[in-house]
C-alpha positions, 0 to 999 in steps of 0.5 A: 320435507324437514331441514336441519342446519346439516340435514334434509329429511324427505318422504321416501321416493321408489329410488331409496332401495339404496339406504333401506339396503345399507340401513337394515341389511347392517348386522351392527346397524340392526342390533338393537332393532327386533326385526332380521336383517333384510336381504333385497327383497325384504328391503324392497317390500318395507320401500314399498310401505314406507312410499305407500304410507304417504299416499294414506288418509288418514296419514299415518306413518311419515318414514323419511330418507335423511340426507346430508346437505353439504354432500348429498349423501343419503345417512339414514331414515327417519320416522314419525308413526301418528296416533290420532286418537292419543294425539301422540306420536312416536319417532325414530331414527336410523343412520349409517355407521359412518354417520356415527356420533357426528350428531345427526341423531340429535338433529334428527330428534329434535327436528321430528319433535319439533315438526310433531308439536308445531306441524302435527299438533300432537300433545305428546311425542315419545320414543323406544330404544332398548335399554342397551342402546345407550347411544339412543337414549342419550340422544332422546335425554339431550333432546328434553325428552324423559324416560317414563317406563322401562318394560321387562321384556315387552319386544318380540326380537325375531333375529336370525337365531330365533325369537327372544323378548327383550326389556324396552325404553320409553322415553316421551316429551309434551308439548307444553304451549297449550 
């Protein structure tokens, strides 16, 4: 478990079908995502993945429930995928529109980065956005992370109108007390 000043990130429980549903069921909240939105059962089936990765040895994939503490409201998803054989990790993150330009995405980010370099040990955490998210990338530059590469058109987008590939940011920091 990750807490924040505002927020409590925790592993996903069989329970959170609720946020998956508001998260990646949102047209707005997945545009910039490649993946469709999700009906029910698609939500269900990435649950179940985001619960199942926490029981894997090696630990992969650590996708986490974000709940605000003053409310107990569940706002989003958080996210850590490791590479072991880079010591890398990439993060991410997802918050309802009503969490919108509150902040959490920031506390959030730093957290993630924060738990990857002391709890994780890697040597570099990165992250991806597509470039007109501008939201997210603005978020990763106040975090001290810096943009190494944009890459034309390097995401296969799978949306309801069909599949196009679209350019992709990547923005990373490394750990520096080593």
């Amino acid at each position: 478990m990750i807490r924040t000043k505002r927020l409590m990130l925790r592993p996903f429980e069989c329970s959170d079908l609720d946020i998956i549903i508001k998260l990646y069921g949102d047209e707005e909240i997945m545009e910039y995502m490649p993946f469709p939105v999700m009906n029910q059962e698609m939500a269900q089936q990435l649950l179940n993945k985001n619960v199942a990765g926490w029981e894997a040895t090696p630990q992969i994939h650590y996708e986490m429930a974000v709940i605000c503490k003053e409310t107990g409201e569940k706002i989003g998803r958080a996210e850590i995928t490791r590479n072991y054989s880079e010591e890398s990790a990439m993060i991410g993150w997802m918050l309802i529109k009503s969490a919108w330009g509150m902040g959490y995405a920031t506390e959030i980010a730093n957290a993630l980065i924060r738990y990857c370099f002391d709890e994780l040990q890697v040597h570099r955490v990165y992250a991806l956005c597509h470039p007109k998210n501008t939201a997210s990338w603005k978020v990763m530059e106040k975090c001290g992370m810096h943009q190494e590469a944009h890459y034309i058109q390097k995401c296969r987008y799978d949306k309801a109108d069909g599949v196009r590939w679209e350019d992709e940011l990547e923005y990373a920091a490394i750990r520096t007390d080593k």
